[in-house]
N, C-alpha and C positions, 0 to 999 in steps of 0.2 A: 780379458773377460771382466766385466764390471758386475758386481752385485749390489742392486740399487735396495733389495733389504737385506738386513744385518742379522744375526741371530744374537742372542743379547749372552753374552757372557756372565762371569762369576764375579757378581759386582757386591753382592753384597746378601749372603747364604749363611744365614746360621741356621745352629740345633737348639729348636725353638720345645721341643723334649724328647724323651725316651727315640719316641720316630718321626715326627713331623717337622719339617723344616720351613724357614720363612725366608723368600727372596723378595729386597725392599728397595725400593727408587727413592731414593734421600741424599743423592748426591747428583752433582752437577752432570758428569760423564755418564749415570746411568740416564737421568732426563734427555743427554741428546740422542738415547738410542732413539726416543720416539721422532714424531714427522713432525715437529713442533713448527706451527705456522709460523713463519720469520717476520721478525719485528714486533711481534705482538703477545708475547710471553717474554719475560725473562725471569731467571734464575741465578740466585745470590748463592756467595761462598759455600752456604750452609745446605747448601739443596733444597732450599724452598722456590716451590713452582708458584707464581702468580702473575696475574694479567696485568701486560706496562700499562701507564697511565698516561694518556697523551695528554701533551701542557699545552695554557694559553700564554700569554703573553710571554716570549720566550726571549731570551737573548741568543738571537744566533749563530753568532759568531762563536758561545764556548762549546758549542758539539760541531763546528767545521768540519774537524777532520774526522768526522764521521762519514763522513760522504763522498764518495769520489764520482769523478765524472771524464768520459774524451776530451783530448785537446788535439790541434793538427798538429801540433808541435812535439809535447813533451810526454805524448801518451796518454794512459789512464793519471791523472793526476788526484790526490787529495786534496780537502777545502785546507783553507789556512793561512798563511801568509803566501799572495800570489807573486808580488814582487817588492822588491826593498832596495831604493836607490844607495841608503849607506846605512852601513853596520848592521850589515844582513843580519850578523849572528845575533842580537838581539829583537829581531822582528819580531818572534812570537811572543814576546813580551806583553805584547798591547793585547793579546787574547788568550793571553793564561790564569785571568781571574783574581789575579795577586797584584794589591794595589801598591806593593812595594819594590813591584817590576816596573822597568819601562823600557820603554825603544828611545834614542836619543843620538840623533846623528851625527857624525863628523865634522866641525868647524870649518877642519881643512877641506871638505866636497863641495864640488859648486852646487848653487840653491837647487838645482834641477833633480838633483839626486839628494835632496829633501822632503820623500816622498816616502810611501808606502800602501800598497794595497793590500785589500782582505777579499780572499775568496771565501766566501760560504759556504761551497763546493755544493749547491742546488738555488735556484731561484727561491725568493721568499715572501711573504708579505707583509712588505715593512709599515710600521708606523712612527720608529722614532730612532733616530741615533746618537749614540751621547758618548762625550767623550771627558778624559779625566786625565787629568793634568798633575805631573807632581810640583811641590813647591817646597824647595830646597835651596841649599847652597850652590849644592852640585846637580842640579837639576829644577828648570824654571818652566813655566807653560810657551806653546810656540803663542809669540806675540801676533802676527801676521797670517794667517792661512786659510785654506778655503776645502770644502771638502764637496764631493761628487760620487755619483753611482752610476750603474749600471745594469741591465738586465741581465748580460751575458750572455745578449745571442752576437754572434761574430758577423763584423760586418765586410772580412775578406774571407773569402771559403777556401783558401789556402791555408791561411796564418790567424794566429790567436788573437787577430783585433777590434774593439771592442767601442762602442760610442758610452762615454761618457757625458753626463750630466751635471753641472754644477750645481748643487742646493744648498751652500750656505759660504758666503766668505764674511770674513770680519772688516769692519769699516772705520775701526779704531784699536789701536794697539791691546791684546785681550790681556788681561788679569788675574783671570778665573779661572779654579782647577776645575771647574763643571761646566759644560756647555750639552747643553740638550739640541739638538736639530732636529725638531719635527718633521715628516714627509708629507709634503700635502697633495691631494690630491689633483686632478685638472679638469677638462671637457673632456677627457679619454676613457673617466672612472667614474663609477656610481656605484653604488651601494644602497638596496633593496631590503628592505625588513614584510617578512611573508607571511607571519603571525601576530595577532594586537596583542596589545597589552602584555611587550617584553622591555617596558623598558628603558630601548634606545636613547641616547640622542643620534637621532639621524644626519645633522650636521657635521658633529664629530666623528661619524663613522663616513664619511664620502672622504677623510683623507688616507692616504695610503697607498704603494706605491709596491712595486715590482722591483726586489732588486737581488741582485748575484755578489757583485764587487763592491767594494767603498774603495774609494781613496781619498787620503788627507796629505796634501803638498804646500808645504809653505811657503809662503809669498814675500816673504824676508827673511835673512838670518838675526838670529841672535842669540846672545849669550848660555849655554848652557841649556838650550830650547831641547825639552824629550816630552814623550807622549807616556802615560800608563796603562788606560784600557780604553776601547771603544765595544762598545756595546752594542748589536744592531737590535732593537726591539721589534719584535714579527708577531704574529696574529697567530702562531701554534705549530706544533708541530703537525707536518704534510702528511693526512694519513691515506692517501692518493699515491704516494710512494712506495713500491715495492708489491705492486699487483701480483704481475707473476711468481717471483718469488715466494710468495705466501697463499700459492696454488689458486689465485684469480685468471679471470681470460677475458676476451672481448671478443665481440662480434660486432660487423656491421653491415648496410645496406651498398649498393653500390653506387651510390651517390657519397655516400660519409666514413671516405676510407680511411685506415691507420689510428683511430681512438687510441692505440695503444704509446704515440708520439704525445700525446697530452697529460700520459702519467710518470713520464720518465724522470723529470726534474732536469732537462734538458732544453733553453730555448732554443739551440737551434735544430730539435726536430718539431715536426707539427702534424695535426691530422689536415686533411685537403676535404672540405667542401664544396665542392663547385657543381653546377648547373650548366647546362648548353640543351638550346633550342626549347621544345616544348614538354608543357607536364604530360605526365604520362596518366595522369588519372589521381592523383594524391601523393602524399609522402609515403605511404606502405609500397605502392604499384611503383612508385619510381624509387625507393631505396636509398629515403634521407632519414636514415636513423643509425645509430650506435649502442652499444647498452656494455656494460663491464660488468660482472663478477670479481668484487673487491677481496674476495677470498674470504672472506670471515663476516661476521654481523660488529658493524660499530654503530656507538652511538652517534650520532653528526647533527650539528647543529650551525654550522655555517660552509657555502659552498663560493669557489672565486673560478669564473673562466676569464681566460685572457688570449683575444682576438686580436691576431698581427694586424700592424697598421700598415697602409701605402708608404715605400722608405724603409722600413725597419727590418732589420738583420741583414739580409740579403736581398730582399725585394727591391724593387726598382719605383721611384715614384711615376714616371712616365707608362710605363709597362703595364703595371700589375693594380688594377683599380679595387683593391680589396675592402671588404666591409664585411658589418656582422650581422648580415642576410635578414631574412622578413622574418625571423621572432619563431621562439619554437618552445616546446614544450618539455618539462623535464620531471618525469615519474619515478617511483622506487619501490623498491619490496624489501621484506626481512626475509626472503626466503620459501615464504606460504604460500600453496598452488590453489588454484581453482578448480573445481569441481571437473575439469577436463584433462589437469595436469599441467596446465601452463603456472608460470608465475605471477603470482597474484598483484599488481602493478596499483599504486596510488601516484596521483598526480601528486607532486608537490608546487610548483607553479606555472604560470604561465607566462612567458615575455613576450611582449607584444614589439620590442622596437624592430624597426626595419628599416631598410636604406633609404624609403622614400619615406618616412615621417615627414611631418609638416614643420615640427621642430628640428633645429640645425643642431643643439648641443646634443639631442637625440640618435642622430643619422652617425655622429662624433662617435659615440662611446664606442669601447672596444674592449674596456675593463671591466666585471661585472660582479658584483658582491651580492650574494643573497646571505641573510640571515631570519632565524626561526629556531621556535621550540625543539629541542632535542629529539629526536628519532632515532629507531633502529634502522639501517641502511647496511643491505648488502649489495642489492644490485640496483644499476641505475641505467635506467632506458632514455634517450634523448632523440626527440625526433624534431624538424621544421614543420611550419605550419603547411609549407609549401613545397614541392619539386621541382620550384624555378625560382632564379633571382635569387640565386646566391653565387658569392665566390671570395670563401673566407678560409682561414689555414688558425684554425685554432690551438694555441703553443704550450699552453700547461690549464689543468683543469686541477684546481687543489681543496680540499679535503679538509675539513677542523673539526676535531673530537671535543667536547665539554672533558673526556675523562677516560676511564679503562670501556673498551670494548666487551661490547652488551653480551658477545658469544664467540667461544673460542672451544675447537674441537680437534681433540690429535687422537691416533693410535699408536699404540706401540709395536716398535716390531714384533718378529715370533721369539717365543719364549721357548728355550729349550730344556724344558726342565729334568729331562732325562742328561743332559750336558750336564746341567748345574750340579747335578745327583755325584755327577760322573759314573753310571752304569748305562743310559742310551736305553732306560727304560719308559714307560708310562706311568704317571704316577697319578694319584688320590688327591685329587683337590680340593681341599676344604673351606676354605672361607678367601676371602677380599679383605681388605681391611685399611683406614687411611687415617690420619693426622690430619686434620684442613681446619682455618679458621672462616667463618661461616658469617659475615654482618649479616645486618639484614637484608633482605631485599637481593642475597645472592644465592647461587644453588653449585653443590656439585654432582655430578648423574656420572652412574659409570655403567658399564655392562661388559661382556664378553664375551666369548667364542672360543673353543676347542678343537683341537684334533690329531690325525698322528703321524699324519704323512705333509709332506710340501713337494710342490711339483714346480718347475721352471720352466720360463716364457721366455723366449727369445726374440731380440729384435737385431734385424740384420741392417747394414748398412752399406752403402758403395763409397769409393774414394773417396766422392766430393764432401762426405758427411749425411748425405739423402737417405732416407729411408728405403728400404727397396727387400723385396719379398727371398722368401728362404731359396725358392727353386734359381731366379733370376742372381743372388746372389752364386751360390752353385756353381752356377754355367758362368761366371765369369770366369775369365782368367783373374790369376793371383793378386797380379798389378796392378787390377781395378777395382779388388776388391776392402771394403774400408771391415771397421771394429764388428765384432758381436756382443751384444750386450745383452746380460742374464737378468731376471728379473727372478726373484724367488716370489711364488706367490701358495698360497691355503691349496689344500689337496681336495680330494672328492669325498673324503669323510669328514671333511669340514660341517659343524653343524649352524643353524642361523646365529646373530648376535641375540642374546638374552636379552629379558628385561630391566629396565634398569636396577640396580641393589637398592635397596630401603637404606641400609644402615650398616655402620661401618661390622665387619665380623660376620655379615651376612653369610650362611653358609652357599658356596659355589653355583651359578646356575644355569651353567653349562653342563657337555656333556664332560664326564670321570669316571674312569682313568683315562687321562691324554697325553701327549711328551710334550703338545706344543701348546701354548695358550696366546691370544693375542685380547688385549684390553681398547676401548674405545675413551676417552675420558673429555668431560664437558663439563667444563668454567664459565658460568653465566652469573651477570647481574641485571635486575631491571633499576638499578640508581648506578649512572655512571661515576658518582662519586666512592664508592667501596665495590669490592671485588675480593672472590675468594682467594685465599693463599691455602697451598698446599704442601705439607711439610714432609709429607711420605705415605707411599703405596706398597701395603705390603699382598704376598701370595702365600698363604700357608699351603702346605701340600707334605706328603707322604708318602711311602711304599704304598701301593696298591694292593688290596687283597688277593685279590686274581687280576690276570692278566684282559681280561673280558668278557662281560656276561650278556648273552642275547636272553628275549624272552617275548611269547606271544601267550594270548587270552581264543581261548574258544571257547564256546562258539562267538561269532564275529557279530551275528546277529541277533536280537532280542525283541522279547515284546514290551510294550511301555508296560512299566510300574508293575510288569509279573516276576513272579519269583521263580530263576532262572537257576539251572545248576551249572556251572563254570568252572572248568581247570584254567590256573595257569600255571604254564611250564617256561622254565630259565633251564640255559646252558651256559658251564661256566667255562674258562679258557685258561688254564693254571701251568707254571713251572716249578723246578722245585727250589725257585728263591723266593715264593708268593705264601702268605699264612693262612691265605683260605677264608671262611667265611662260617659263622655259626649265628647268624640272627636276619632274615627275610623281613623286609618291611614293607605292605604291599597298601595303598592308597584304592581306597573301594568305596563305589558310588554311596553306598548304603552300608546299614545295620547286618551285621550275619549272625546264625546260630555257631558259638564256638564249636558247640557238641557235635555240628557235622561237618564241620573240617576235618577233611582225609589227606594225608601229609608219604608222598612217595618221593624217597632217593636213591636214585639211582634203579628206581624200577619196585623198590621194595616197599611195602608200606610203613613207616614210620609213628613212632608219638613224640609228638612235640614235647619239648620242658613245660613250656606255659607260654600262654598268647596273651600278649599286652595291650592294652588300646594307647595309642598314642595321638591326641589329639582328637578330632570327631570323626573323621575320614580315615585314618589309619593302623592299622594291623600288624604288632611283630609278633613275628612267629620264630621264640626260641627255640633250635634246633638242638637235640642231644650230641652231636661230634660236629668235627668241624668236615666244610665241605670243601673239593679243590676241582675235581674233574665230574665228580658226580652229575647227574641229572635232578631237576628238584620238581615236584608237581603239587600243587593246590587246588584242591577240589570243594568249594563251598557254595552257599547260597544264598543272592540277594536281588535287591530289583536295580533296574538302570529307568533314569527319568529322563537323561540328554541325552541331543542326538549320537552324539561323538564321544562320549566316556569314554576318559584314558583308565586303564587299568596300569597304576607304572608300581615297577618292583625298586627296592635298593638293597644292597648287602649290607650287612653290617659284624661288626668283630667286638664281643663281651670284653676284652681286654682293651678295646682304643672304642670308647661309647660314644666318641663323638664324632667318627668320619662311616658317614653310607655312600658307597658307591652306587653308582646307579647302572641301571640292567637295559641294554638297548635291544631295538626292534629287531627279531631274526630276518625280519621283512618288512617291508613297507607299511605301515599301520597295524603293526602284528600287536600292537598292545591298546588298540581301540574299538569297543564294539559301538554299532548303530543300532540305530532303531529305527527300521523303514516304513513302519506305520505313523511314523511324527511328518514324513514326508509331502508337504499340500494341507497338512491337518492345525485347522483354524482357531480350535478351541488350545486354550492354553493353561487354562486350570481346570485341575482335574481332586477328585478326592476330597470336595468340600464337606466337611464335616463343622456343624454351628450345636453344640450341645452346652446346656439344656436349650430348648428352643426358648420356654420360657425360664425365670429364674427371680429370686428377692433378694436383691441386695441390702439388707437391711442390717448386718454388721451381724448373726448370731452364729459365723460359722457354717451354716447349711447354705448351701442353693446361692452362695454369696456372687458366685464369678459365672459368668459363660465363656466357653475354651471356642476357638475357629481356630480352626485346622485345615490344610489346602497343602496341595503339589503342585508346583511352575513347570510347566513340561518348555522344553526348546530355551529360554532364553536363557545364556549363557551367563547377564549380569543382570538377572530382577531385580526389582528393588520394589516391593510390593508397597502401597499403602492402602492401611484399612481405616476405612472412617467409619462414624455412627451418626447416622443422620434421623432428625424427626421426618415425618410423613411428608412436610413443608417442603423437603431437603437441606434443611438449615442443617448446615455441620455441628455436630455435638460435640465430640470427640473425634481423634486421630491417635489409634493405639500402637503403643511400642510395639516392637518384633521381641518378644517370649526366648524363641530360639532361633538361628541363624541356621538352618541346615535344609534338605531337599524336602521334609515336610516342614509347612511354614506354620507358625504355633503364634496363635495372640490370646490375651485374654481381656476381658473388659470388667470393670469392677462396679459398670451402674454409674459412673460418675462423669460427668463433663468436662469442658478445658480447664476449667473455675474451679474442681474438686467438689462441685457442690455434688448431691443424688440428684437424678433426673429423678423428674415426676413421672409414676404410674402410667404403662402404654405401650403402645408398639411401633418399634424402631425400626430402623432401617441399616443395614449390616453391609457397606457398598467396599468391594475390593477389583481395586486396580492397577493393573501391571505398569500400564505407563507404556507398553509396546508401541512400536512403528507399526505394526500389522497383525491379525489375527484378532479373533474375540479375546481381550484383554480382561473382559470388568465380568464381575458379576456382585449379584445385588440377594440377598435374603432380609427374611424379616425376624426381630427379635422381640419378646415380649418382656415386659418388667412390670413386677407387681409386687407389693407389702404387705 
């Protein structure tokens, strides 16, 4: 039985005081509890999370053995040193960085085994390779040699054998501990700039070259002849690499199958292209497209496909007339839908070449470099112009970042904070809380989600590894029956993911008390040159007051802007290792009379200690004992303006002033009343009140100011503006907001944008919501006189 999530252990739990405990992600082992997308995060000794940075101009050879790859031979093998004709044991010499290493062969081997190759262990896109030579007593540069490469697609499909290329031998005895070998390009390669004014030399960028292997064999012996480092310089690390892994996919048409053989770093797989007989109507109706989901948002700024030639790998020149079809088109997204739910698609270019151009170095190419201004790219759509007249096998499609990746999103597993407790309770969450350094131009967003059950999903499987359904598994017999694998996933009191938190210490804003928590967290820059780092996430949390408190509001229904009498009642859910509860904190649309708050527990009528205001909207009500199973009821009076006013409760405890538990619905909206006369109903200000009508501002104190005063009914974010316009409508003024709350309050002091007095007369008083719909504006007149 496999469980593909983890439940996070006691990684890192203190007594942050008296009762409240803090469990913190600042170490390496607690970061990999999350699904951290691969390759695209990493995380240093000290437990700081931040986004890698992909490089350009790279020497590829010193992260080789980073990468492994099939061989028919010798299995999954790592890059590195591929073969070493003599004195194996110092082959990695020439790619360990250390210029006071070297490889240096045997006097007594014949010249043949004066050789050595580098695997890269992925294809690359080379530009330069330079080699270094030591110059010693006991070690002199090879006089004689010649060096050559490779793609690394195999040209026996049994055995590991490979066509090399020669691109540079010496023509005179060499000297120098430095030799640089440029790659230049041919009639196979081009390179494209899609954006003006970057830059380029366009010249200089048409060289460049595909390659997997080097090797350097010399062509003579001599005396004390060894190599130190060879260098392959390549166009960036391939962020085209590692799709699936870092939870990308592909799709295709059925014309353009296997895109996923173009992202492997593999030449000898490929996607298949091809055409027979006629179009069916276009490239949608005949199924010449592909598209990938790269798993994450990068920023990208140069793209390279590479289209097999007739002859090469395995193809046959007789046989197989391959080329790189009539020109197709290649779009992207960051992820943004369109108003219907699809992904919202930009073309980035157009290539027009095709088999029959009129140009021959055109019909040639098969290598193709596009470069352009930096983008966010996560998925990438590629379709032909046409659904005929192709039959191409395109081998690697790669990938170049300017820098850290524009957007990176993990969750963490479930959090078992009744474990970490070690009591298998539900506990009081109080705040979020992180460490991150923040450049500019970067953001970190976090949010969350609670709850206190986990339920498991099972996936059944037959022998061969197939998937295959619960029953059909069943009814096999034993011997055919393969693994079952558990998937732990959120229960059905799971509530939605929150908003995201403002600031770090933000108090919890999910639902509490819960055992399990699970966090989403988002690493974005818009400059791919800086990217946040994050040094630690912490979770404060607590014993709970009670073990659970429901609560509803009646009545459900209301009239707009009347003044309404309302209970609300909470039930709470207590043990006797819970401390209860002595302070009610209830969020109310409006203003109430203290005086007629009627306060019942447990049935009996009550007086409060004292009722506090807390902020504009909220009401504690100090309770004389504390409560644990009791019943608690609120009986007061105010108006409701929106449709959907939540009436929400929290508990709270005089001894710990800074954790409220919050009070859930006994039923489905039980803590929301409506207002079914807002229903179809147009007008949306209501209660306009403009006094004095007229008024002199003339600076003695009296009659100086006129007050507007108005109610927003329905819109849930008004943002009212009130201007003062002459008769003309020439805008005078735009007056500030007074007060921020469900009556909207301005005042006008007689004066203009300028601060000067308007002259003597009558204005114009125009307010408008700004709504998508409904009567939004209204207009009065205002008189000024001295």
């Amino acid at each position: 039985m496999k469980y593909y999530v983890l439940i996070c252990a006691l990684f890192a739990l203190y007594t942050h005081s008296a009762q409240a405990k803090v469990f913190t992600f600042d170490t390496p082992a607690e970061w990999q509890t999350w699904d951290l997308p691969q390759g695209i995060v990493q995380i240093d000794e000290q437990g700081r999370l931040e986004l890698k940075k992909f490089r350009r101009q790279i020497n590829a050879a010193a992260d080789a053995p980073l990468f492994t790859h099939p061989t028919q031979q010798r299995g999954d093998v790592q890059g590195g040193i591929w073969r070493v004709g003599s004195n194996a044991a110092a082959g990695q010499n020439i790619i360990d960085g250390d210029a006071q290493t070297y490889w240096q062969p045997d006097e007594a081997d014949v010249l043949v085994d004066w050789s050595i190759d580098i695997d890269l262990g992925r294809p690359v896109l080379a530009r330069e390779i330079k080699l270094r030579f030591p110059d010693s007593d006991q070690a002199k540069p090879f006089t004689q040699f010649s060096v050559f490469v490779s793609t690394g697609s195999r040209i026996q499909s049994q055995d590991d054998v490979f066509r090399y290329r020669k691109i540079f031998q010496t023509t005179i005895p060499n000297t120098e501990t430095e030799i640089n070998v440029p790659l230049l390009g041919s009639a196979v390669d081009t390179t494209r700039v899609i954006d003006n004014d970057l830059g380029f030399d366009l010249r200089a960028e048409q060289d460049f070259q595909v390659v997997r292997f080097v090797r350097i064999a010399a062509e003579e012996k001599s005396a004390a002849a060894a190599l130190c480092e060879v260098e392959i310089i390549a166009a960036g690390d391939n962020v085209s690499l590692g799709v699936i892994e870092r939870g990308g996919s592909f799709m295709h048409g059925l014309l353009a199958r296997d895109p996923q053989n173009m992202f492997d770093g593999n030449m000898d797989s490929f996607a298949v292209i091809v055409t027979s007989g006629g179009t069916k109507g276009g490239w949608r109706e005949g199924g010449m497209w592909w598209q990938v989901d790269l798993g994450a948002l990068f920023w990208v700024d140069e793209l390279f496909m590479y289209f097999q030639n007739r002859g090469e790998a395995l193809s046959s020149f007789l046989f197989e007339g391959l080329h790189h079809g009539r020109g197709f088109n290649l779009l992207f997204s960051d992820g943004q839908l369109t108003t219907g739910g699809d992904l919202d698609f930009d073309l980035l270019f157009r290539e027009e070449m095709a088999i029959d151009a009129p140009s021959v170095q055109e019909r040639n190419v098969r290598h193709l470099r596009y470069l352009f201004a930096p983008r966010k790219i996560r998925y990438i759509f590629w379709h032909g112009h046409e659904d005929n007249g192709w039959f191409s096998k395109p081998m690697e499609f790669m990938i170049f970042s300017p820098g850290h990746p524009a957007q990176m999103i993990t969750r963490s597993d479930f959090i078992d904070l009744g474990q970490l407790s070690g009591d298998g309770r539900a506990k009081a969450i109080k705040n979020l809380s992180w460490d991150v350094e923040l450049p500019p131009d970067s953001k970190l967003q976090l949010r969350s989600r609670s709850g206190n059950m986990l339920d498991e999903v099972y996936t059944f499987f037959d022998r061969t590894g197939a998937e295959t359904t619960e029953l059909k598994w069943t009814n096999s017999p034993k011997v055919l029956r393969g693994a079952v694998d558990t998937t732990v996933v959120a229960g059905g009191d799971w509530g939605e993911w929150s908003n995201f938190y403002q600031i770090s210490g933000e108090q919890f804003q999910s639902d509490t008390p819960r055992r399990f928590v699970q966090l989403e967290l988002t690493l974005s820059t818009e400059n791919p040159e800086v990217a946040p780092a994050l040094n630690a996430l912490s979770i404060e949390f607590e014993d709970a007051l009670v073990q659970r408190a429901v609560g509803r509001v009646l009545p459900r229904l209301a009239e707009v802007n009347a003044e309404t009498r309302f209970t609300y009642a909470l039930w709470p859910t207590s043990d006797a290792l819970d401390s209860g509860f002595d302070r009610v904190r209830l969020a109310l649309p409006g203003e109430i009379d203290p005086a007629e708050l009627q306060l019942r527990i447990g049935g009996q009528p009550t007086q409060p200690v004292a009722l506090e205001q807390d902020g504009d909207s909220r009401l504690v009500i100090v309770l004389p004992d504390r409560v644990l199973q009791d019943s608690l009821e609120l009986e007061f009076t105010t108006r409701v303006l929106s449709y959907a006013t939540v009436f929400r409760a929290e508990l709270g405890d005089s001894e710990r002033p800074d954790l409220w538990q919050s009070v859930e619905d006994v039923e489905r909206q039980a803590q929301i009343v409506f207002l079914p006369e807002l229903v179809g109903r147009d007008k949306l200000i209501t209660d306009l009140n403009i006094a004095p009508a007229a008024f002199t501002p003339n600076g003695d104190g009296i009659n100086d100011e006129v007050s507007i005063r108005f109610i927003v009914l329905k819109l849930t974010e008004s943002s009212p503006r009130v201007h003062i316009l002459d008769l003309a409508g020439h805008n005078i003024a735009e007056l500030p907001v007074a007060v921020d709350a469900d009556v909207q309050q301005y005042r006008w002091d007689g004066r203009d944008r300028a601060g000067d007095r308007v002259p003597p007369g009558v204005y114009l008083c125009k307010i408008d919501l700004g709504a998508a719909s409904g009567k939004d504006e209204e207009l009065r007149t205002i008189a000024v006189s001295y």
